[in-house]
C-alpha positions in Angstrom: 0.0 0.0 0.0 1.2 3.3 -0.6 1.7 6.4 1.4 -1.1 7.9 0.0 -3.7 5.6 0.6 -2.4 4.9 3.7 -3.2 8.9 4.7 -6.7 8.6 2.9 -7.2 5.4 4.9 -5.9 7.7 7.8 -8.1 10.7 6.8 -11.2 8.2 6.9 -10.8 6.6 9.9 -10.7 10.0 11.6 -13.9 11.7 9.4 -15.6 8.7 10.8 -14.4 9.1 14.6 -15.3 12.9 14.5 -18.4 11.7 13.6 -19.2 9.5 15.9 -17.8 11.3 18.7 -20.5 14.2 17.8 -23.1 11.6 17.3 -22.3 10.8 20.8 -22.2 14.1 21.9 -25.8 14.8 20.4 -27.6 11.8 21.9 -26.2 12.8 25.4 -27.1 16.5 25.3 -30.3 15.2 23.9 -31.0 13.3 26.8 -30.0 15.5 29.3 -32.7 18.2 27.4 -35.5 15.2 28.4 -35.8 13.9 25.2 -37.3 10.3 24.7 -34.6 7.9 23.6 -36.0 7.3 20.0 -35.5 11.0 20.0 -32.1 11.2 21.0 -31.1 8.4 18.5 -32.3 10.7 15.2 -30.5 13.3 17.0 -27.3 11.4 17.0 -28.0 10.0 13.6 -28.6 13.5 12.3 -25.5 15.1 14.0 -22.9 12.2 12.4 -24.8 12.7 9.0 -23.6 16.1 9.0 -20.8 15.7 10.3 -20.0 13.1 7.0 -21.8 15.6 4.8 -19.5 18.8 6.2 -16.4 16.3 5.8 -16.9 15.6 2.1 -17.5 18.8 1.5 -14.5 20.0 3.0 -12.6 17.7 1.0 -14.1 18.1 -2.4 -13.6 21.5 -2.5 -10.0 20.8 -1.1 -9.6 18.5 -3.8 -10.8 20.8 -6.2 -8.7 23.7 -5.1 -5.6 21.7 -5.0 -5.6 19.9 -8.7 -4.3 22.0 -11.1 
């Protein structure tokens, strides 16, 4: 494998562990706000989907800016 799949690999990995880590975040401030628990699950859900969403966007307009 080369070094630069091994850093998009990388890159991945830590997209995906931001995301869940706000996912988290957003079900536990849900909660705490007295929401039911089917509540605070599209919460969560919602929160990593944007996280994802704000993530590839990042990168496509990295990607984008950065090719010549």
């Amino acid at each position: 494998m080369s070094d630069h799949y091994a850093v998009i690999l990388l890159a991945c990995a830590l997209v995906v562990l931001t995301g869940i880590l706000c996912a988290a975040a957003a079900g536990y401030l849900a909660r705490r706000d007295h929401a039911t628990y089917p509540a605070a699950l599209t919460r969560a859900a919602m929160a990593f989907a944007a996280t994802l969403t704000l993530a590839t966007a990042v990168l496509t307009a990295l990607t984008s800016l950065l090719r010549h």
